[in-house]
C-alpha beads as a LAMMPS data file, in Angstrom:
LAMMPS data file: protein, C-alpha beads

359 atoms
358 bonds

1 atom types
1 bond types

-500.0 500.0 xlo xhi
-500.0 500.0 ylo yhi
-500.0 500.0 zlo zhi

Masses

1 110.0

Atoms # bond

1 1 1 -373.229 117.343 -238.518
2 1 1 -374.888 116.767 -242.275
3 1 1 -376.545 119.347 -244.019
4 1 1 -377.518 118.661 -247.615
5 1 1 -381.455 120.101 -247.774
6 1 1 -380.216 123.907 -248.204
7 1 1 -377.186 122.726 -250.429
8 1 1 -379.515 120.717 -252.396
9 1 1 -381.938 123.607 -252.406
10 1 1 -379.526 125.905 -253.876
11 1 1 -378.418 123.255 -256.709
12 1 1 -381.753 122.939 -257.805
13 1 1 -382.278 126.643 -258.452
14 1 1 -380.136 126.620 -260.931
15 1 1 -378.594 130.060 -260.773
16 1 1 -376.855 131.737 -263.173
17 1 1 -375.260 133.649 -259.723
18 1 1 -374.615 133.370 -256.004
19 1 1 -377.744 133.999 -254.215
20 1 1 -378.779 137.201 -253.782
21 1 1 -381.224 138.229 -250.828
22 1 1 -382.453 141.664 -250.338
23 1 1 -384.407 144.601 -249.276
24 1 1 -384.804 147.295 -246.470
25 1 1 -383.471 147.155 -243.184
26 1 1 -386.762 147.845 -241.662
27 1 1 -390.272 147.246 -243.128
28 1 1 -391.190 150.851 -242.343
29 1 1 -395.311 150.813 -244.169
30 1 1 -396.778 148.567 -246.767
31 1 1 -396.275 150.572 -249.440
32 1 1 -392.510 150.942 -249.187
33 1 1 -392.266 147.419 -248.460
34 1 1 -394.317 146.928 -251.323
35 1 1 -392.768 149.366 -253.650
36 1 1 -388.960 148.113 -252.908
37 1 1 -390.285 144.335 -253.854
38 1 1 -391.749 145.104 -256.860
39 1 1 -388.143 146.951 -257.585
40 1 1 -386.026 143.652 -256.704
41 1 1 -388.340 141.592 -259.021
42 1 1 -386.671 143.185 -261.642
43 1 1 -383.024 142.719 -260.294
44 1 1 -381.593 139.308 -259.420
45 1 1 -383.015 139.158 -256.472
46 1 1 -384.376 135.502 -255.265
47 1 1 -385.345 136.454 -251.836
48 1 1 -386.837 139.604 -249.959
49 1 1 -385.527 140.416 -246.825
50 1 1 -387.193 143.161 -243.792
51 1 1 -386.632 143.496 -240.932
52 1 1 -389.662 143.072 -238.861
53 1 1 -388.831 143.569 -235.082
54 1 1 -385.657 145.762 -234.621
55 1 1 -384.547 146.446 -231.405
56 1 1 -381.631 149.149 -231.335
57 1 1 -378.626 149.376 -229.295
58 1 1 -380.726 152.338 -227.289
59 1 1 -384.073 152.768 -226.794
60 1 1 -385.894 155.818 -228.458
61 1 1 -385.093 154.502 -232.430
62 1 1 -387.439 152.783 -234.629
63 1 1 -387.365 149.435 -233.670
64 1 1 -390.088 147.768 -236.439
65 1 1 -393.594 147.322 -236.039
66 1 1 -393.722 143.776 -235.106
67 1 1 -396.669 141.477 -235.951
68 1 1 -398.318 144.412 -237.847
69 1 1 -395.534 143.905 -240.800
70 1 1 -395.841 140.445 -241.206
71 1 1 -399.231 140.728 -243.674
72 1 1 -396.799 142.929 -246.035
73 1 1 -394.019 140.371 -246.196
74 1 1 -397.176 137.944 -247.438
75 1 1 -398.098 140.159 -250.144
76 1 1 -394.591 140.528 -251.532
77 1 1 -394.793 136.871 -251.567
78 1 1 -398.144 136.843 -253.373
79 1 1 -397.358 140.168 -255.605
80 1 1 -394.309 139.590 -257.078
81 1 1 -393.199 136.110 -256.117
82 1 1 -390.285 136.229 -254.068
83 1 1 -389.438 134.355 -251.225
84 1 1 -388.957 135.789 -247.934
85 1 1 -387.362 136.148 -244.930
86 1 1 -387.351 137.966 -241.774
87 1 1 -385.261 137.997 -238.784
88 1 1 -386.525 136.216 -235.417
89 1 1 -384.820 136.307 -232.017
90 1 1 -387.468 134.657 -229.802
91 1 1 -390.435 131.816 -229.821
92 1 1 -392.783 133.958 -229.940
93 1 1 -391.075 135.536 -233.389
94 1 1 -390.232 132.155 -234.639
95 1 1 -393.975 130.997 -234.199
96 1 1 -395.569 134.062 -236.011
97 1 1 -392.784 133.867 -238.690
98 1 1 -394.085 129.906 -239.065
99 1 1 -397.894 131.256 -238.486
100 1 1 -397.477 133.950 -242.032
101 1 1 -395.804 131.170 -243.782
102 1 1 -392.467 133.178 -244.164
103 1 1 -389.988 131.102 -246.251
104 1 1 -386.425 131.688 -244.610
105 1 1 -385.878 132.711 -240.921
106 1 1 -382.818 134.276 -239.807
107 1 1 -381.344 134.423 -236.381
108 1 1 -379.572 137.630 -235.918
109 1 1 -375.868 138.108 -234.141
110 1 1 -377.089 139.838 -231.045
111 1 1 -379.127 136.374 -230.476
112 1 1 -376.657 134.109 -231.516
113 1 1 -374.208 134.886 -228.802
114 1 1 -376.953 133.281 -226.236
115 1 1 -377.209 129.974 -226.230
116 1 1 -380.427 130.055 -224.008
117 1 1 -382.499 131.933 -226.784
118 1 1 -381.032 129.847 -229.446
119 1 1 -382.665 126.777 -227.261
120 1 1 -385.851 128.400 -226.984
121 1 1 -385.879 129.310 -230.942
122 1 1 -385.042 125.484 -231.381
123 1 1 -387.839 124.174 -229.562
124 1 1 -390.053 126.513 -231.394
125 1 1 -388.809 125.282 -234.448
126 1 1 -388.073 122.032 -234.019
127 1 1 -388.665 119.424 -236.684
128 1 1 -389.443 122.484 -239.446
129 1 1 -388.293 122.329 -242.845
130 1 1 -388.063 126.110 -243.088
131 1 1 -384.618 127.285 -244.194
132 1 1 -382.720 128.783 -241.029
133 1 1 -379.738 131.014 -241.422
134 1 1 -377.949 131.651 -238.255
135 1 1 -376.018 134.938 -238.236
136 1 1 -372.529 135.041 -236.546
137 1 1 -371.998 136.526 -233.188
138 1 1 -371.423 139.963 -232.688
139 1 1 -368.018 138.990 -231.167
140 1 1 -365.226 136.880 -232.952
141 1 1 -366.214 133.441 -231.287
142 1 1 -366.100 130.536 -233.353
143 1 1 -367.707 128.141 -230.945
144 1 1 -370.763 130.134 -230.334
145 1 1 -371.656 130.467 -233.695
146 1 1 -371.123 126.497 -234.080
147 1 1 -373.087 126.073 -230.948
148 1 1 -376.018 127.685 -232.683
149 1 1 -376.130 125.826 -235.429
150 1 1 -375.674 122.494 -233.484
151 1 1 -378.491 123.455 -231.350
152 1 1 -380.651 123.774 -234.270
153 1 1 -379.548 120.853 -235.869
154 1 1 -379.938 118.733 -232.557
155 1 1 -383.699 120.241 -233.347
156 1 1 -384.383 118.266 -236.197
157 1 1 -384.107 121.046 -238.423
158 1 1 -382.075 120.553 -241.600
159 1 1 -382.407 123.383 -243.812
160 1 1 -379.420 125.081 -242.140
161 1 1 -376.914 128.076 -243.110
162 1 1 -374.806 130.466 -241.679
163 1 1 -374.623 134.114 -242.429
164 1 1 -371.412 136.201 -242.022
165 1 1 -372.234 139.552 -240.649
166 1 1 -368.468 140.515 -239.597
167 1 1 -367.789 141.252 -235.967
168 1 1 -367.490 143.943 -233.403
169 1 1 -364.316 145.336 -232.645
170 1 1 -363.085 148.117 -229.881
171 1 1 -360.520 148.927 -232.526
172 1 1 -361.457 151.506 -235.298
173 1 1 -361.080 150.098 -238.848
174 1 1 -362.605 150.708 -242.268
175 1 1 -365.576 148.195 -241.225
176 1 1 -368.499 148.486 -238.997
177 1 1 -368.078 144.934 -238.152
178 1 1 -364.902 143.185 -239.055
179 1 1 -364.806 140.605 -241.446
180 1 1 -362.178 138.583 -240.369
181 1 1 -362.402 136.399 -242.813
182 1 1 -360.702 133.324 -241.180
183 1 1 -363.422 132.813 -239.092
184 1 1 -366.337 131.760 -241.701
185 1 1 -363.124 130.031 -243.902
186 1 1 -362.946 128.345 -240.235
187 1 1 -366.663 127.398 -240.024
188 1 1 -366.608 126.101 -243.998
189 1 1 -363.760 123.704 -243.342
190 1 1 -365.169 122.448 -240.262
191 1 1 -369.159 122.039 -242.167
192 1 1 -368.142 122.319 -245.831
193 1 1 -371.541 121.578 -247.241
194 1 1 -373.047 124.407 -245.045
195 1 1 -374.239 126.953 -247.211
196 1 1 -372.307 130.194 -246.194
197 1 1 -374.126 133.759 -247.175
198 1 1 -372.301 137.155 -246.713
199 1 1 -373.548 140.024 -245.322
200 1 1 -372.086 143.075 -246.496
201 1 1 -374.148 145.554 -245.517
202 1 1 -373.022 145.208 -241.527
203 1 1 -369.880 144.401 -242.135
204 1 1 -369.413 147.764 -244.103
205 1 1 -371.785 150.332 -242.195
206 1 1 -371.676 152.282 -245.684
207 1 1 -372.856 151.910 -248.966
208 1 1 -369.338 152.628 -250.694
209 1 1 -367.232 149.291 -250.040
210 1 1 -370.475 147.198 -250.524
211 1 1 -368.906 146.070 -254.013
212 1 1 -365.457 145.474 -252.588
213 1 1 -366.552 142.851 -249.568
214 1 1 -368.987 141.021 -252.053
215 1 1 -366.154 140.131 -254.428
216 1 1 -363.871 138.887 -251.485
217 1 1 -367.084 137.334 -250.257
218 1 1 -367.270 135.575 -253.786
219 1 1 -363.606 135.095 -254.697
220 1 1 -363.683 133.193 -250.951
221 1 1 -366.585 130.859 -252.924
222 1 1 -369.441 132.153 -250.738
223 1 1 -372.746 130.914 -251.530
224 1 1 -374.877 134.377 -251.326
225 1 1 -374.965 137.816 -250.346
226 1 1 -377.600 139.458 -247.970
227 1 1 -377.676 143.205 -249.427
228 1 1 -379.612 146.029 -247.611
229 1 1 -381.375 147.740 -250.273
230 1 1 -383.909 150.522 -249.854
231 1 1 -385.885 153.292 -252.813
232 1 1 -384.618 156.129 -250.664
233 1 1 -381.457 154.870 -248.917
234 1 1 -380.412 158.060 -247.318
235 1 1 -383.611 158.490 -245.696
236 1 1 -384.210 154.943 -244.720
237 1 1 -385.367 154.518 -240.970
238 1 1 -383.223 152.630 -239.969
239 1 1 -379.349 152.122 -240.840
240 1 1 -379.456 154.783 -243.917
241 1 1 -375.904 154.881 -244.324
242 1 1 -375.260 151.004 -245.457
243 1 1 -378.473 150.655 -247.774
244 1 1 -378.625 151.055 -251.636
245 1 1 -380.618 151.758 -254.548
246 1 1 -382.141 148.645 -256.209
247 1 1 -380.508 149.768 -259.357
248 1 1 -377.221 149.638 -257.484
249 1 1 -377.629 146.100 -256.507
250 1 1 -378.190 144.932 -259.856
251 1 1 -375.042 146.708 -261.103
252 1 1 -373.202 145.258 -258.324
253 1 1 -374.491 141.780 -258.945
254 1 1 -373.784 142.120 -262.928
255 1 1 -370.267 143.563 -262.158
256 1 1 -368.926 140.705 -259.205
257 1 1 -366.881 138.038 -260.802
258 1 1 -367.802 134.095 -259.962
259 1 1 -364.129 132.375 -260.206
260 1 1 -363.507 129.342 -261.425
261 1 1 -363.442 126.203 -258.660
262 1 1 -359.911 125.236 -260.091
263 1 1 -357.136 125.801 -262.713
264 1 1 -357.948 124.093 -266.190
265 1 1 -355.318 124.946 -268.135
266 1 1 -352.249 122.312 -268.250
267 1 1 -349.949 124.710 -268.060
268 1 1 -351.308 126.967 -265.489
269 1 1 -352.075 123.784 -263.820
270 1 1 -348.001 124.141 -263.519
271 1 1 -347.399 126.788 -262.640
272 1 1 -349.589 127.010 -259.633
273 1 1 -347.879 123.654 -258.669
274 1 1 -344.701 125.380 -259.081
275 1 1 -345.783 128.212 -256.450
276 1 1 -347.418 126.405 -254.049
277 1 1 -344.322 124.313 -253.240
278 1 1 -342.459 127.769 -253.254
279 1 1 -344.906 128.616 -250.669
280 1 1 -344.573 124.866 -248.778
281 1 1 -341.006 125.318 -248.459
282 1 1 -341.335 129.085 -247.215
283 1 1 -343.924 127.594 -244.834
284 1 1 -341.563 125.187 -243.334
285 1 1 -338.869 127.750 -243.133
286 1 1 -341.175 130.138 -240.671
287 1 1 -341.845 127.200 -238.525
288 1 1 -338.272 126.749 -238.251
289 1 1 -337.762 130.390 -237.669
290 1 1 -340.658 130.546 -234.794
291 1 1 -339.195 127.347 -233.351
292 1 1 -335.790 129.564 -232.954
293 1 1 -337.078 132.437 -231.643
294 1 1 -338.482 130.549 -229.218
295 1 1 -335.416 128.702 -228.386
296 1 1 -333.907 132.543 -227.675
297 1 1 -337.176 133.151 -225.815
298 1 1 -336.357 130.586 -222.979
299 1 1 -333.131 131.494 -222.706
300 1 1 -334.429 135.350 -222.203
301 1 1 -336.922 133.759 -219.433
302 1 1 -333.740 131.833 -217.342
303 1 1 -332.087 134.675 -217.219
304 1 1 -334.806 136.179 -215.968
305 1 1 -336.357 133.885 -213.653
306 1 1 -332.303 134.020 -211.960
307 1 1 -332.673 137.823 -211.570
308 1 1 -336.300 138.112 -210.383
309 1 1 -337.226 140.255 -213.492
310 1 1 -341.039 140.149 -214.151
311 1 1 -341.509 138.351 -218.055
312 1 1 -343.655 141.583 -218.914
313 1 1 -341.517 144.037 -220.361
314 1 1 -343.952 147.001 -222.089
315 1 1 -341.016 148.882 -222.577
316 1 1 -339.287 146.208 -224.911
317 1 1 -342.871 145.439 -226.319
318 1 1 -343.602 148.925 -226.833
319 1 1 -340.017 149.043 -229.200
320 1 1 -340.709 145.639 -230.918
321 1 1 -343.895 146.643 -232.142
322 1 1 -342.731 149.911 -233.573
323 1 1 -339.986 148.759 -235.095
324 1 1 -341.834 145.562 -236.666
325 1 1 -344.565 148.028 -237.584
326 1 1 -342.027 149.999 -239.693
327 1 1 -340.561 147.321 -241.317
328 1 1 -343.970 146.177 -242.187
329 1 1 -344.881 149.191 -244.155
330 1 1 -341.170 149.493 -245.852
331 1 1 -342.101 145.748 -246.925
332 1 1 -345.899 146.311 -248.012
333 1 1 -347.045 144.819 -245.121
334 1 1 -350.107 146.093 -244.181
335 1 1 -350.314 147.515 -240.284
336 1 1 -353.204 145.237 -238.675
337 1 1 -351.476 142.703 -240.014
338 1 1 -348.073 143.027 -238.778
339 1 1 -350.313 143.563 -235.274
340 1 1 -351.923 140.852 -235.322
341 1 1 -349.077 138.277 -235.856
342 1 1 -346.497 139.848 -233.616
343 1 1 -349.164 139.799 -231.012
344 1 1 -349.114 136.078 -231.125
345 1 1 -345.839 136.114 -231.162
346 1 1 -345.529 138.274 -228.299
347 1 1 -348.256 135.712 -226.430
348 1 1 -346.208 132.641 -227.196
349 1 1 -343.470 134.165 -226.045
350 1 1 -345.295 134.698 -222.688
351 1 1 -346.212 131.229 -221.934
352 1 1 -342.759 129.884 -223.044
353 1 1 -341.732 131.973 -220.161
354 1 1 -344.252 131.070 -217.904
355 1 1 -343.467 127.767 -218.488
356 1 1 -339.512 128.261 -217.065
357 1 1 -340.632 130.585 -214.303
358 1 1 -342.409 127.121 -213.536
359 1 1 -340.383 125.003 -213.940

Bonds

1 1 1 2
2 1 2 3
3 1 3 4
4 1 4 5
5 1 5 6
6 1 6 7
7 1 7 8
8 1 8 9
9 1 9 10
10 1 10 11
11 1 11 12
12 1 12 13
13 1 13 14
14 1 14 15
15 1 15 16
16 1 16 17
17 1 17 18
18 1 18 19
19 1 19 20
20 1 20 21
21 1 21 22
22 1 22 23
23 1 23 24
24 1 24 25
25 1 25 26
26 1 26 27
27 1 27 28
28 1 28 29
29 1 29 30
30 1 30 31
31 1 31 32
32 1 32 33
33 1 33 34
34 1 34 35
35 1 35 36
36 1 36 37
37 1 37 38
38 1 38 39
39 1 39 40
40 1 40 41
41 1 41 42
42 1 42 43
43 1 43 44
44 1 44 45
45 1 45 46
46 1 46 47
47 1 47 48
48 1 48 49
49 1 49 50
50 1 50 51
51 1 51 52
52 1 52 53
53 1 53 54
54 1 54 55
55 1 55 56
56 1 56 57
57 1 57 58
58 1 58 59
59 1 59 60
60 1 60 61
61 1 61 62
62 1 62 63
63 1 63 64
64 1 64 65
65 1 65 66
66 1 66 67
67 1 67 68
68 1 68 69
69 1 69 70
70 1 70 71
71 1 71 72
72 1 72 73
73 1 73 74
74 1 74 75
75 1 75 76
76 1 76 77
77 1 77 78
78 1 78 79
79 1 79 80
80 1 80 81
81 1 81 82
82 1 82 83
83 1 83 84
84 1 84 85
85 1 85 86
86 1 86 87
87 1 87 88
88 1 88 89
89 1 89 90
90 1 90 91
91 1 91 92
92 1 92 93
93 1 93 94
94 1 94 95
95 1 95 96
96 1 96 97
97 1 97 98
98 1 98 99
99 1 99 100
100 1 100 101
101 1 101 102
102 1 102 103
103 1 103 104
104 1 104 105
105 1 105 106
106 1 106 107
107 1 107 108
108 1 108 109
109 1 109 110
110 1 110 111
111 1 111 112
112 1 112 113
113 1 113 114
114 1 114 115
115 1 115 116
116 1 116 117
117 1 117 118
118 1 118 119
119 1 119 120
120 1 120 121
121 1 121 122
122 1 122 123
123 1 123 124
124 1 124 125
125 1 125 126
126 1 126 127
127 1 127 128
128 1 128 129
129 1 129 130
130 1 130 131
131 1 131 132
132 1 132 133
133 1 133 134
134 1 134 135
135 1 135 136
136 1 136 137
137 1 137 138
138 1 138 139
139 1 139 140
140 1 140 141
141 1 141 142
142 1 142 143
143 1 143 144
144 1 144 145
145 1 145 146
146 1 146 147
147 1 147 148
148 1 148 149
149 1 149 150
150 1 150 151
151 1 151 152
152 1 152 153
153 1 153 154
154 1 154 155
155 1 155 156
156 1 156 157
157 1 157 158
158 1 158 159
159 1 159 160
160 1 160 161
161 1 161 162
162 1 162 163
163 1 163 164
164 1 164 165
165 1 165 166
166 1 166 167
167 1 167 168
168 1 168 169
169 1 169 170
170 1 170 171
171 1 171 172
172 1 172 173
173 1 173 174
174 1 174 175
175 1 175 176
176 1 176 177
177 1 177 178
178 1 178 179
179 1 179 180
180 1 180 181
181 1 181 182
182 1 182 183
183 1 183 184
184 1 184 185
185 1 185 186
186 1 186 187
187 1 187 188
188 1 188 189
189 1 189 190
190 1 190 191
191 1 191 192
192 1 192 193
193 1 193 194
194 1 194 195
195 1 195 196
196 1 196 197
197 1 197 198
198 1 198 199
199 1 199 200
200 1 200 201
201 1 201 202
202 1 202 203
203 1 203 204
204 1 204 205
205 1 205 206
206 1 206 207
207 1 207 208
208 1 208 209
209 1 209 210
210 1 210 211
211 1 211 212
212 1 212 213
213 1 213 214
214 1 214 215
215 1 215 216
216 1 216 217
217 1 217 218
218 1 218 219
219 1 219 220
220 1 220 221
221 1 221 222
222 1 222 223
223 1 223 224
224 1 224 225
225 1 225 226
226 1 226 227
227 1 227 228
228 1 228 229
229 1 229 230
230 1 230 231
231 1 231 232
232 1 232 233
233 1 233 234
234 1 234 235
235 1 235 236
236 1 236 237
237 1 237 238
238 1 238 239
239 1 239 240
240 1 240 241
241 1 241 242
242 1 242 243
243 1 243 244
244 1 244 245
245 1 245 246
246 1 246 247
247 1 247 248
248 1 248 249
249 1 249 250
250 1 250 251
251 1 251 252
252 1 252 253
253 1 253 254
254 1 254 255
255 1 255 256
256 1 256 257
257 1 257 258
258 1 258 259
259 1 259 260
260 1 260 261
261 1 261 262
262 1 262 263
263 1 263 264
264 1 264 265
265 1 265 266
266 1 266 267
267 1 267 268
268 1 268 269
269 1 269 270
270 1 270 271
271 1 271 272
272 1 272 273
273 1 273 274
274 1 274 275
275 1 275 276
276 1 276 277
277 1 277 278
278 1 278 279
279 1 279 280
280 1 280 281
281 1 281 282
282 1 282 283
283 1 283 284
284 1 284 285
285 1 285 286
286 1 286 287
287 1 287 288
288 1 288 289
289 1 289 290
290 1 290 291
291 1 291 292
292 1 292 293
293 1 293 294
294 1 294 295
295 1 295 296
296 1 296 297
297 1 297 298
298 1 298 299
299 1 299 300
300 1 300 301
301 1 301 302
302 1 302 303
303 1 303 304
304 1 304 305
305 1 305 306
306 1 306 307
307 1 307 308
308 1 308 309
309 1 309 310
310 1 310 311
311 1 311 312
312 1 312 313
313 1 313 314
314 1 314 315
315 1 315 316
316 1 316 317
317 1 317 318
318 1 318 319
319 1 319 320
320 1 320 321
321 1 321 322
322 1 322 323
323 1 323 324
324 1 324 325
325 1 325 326
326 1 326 327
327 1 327 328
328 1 328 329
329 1 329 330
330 1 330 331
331 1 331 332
332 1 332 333
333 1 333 334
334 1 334 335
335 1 335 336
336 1 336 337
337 1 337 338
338 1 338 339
339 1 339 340
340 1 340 341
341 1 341 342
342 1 342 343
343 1 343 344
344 1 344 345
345 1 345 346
346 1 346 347
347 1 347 348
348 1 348 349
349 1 349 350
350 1 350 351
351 1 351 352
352 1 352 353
353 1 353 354
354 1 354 355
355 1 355 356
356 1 356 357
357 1 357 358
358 1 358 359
């Protein structure tokens, strides 16, 4: 898949910084859509975003007015200038959103995990040249996110772009949504001229690491950031707790840090070369190291395929963990980190035994 229309886009604004779309969660009445536009002019804002239709994870919230809204998201157009762009998760939606001329439609991450309504929002928009942004799943699954952008590419549409919204997790962390970074670095690699836009907003669930994600966001060369931003955050109708101040978001966009594409200096040039063969030999050494392990891993599953011992032991795993978990912290390891590799490890392991119970 090609997509050089948003890329090209993007180029031709010229801008002195990444993208930056905002405004409320929810368009809540004409005047405070009105009021928070006419704020963002004045920021770096290119593009106002509202959300139009809102349905909540239970019933009995505000969940948007709907086709009543879409007249304000014109006037900000007309008032102040801005483009626009709302969210859409069904024809019906994506036809009104086409019928009030909005400028870039967004397909949220509770819609992106089904690839039925991502079919019927590609037949409704088939052929546009509307920008679409496709939002990742709510959970970590690569292929459905790249399923929904194939779908709308298959559609004829070629102003594509993926949004990364984080993802849901039964684990607590920091995050309302997980970044998991990999993931959209995954996505890149496989469509590298697919514009990429963070979301930091959902990804945080609070206002306070907004700054934090948008540099990572940024430092991971990111084209744009999607920023909830509301007059009154704290009494916002919707998602108060993640929204900020218009004058926030222009001292978080004048305070992030665009790096460089590449090293210019000769010497630096060097030294990174120096390091990254550090790292290339250290790299080889840990596949050496797994390979070993594993070796010791089949001989662990003969002996017990010989004394009909089940390969499970939570006992064991319960000890490695802790112990690897300790270590991990004594070395500056961070926790969900340590997790998250051993637990490979650990299934690896598994189907290297399976594999001699079987044979």
């Amino acid at each position: 898949m090609t997509n050089t229309n948003f890329s090209s886009w993007l180029d031709d604004m010229n801008l002195a910084h990444p993208l930056v779309i905002a405004g409320p969660c929810s368009a809540e009445t004409e005047e405070q859509v009105l009021k928070i536009a006419h704020q963002l002019k004045e920021t770096d804002t290119t593009v106002f975003r509202a959300g139009v239709w809102k349905p909540r994870t239970r019933p009995g919230n505000f969940e948007g007015h709907g086709v009543r809204a879409l007249p304000w998201i014109a006037k900000v157009k007309e008032e102040t200038g801005l483009l626009t762009t709302i969210e859409v998760a069904n024809a019906e939606h994506a036809k009104l959103a086409l019928e009030f001329d909005v400028d870039i439609i967004w397909i949220g991450a509770r819609t992106t995990v089904n690839p039925f309504a991502i079919q019927e929002l590609a037949d409704a928009l088939r052929g546009t040249e509307k920008i679409v942004l496709v939002k990742n799943p709510v959970n970590p699954d690569l292929a459905l996110w790249l399923g929904g952008i194939e779908r709308l590419h298959k559609a004829g549409i070629k102003n594509l772009g993926a949004i990364h919204r984080g993802f849901s997790s039964y684990k607590k962390t920091k995050f309302r949504n997980n970044p998991q970074w990999q993931i959209p670095i995954d996505l890149k690699n496989r469509f590298p001229s697919l514009p990429l836009i963070c979301d930091p907003s959902h990804i945080c669930g609070e206002r306070e690491g907004i700054f934090d994600v948008c540099q990572v966001a940024l430092d991971l060369k990111f084209d744009g950031l999607m920023i909830e931003t509301h007059y009154d955050p704290d009494n916002a109708w919707s998602d108060a707790k993640q929204q900020i101040t218009p004058q926030r978001l222009q001292e978080i966009t004048e305070d992030l840090r665009v790096r460089k594409d590449r090293v210019e200096e000769k010497d630096a040039q060097k030294k990174l070369q120096k390091l990254r063969d550090e790292i290339n030999i250290l790299d080889k050494h840990l596949i050496e190291l797994l390979s070993e392990r594993m070796d010791v891993v089949e001989k662990i599953g003969q002996v017990k395929k010989e004394g009909n011992v089940a390969i499970l032991q939570r006992t064991r795993w319960r000890e490695v963990i802790k112990k690897m978990l300790e270590l991990g912290e004594e070395n500056d390891l961070s926790a969900d980190f340590i997790e998250k590799i051993f637990k490979a490890i650990h299934q690896e392991s598994i189907q290297h035994q399976e594999n001699i119970f079987n044979s």
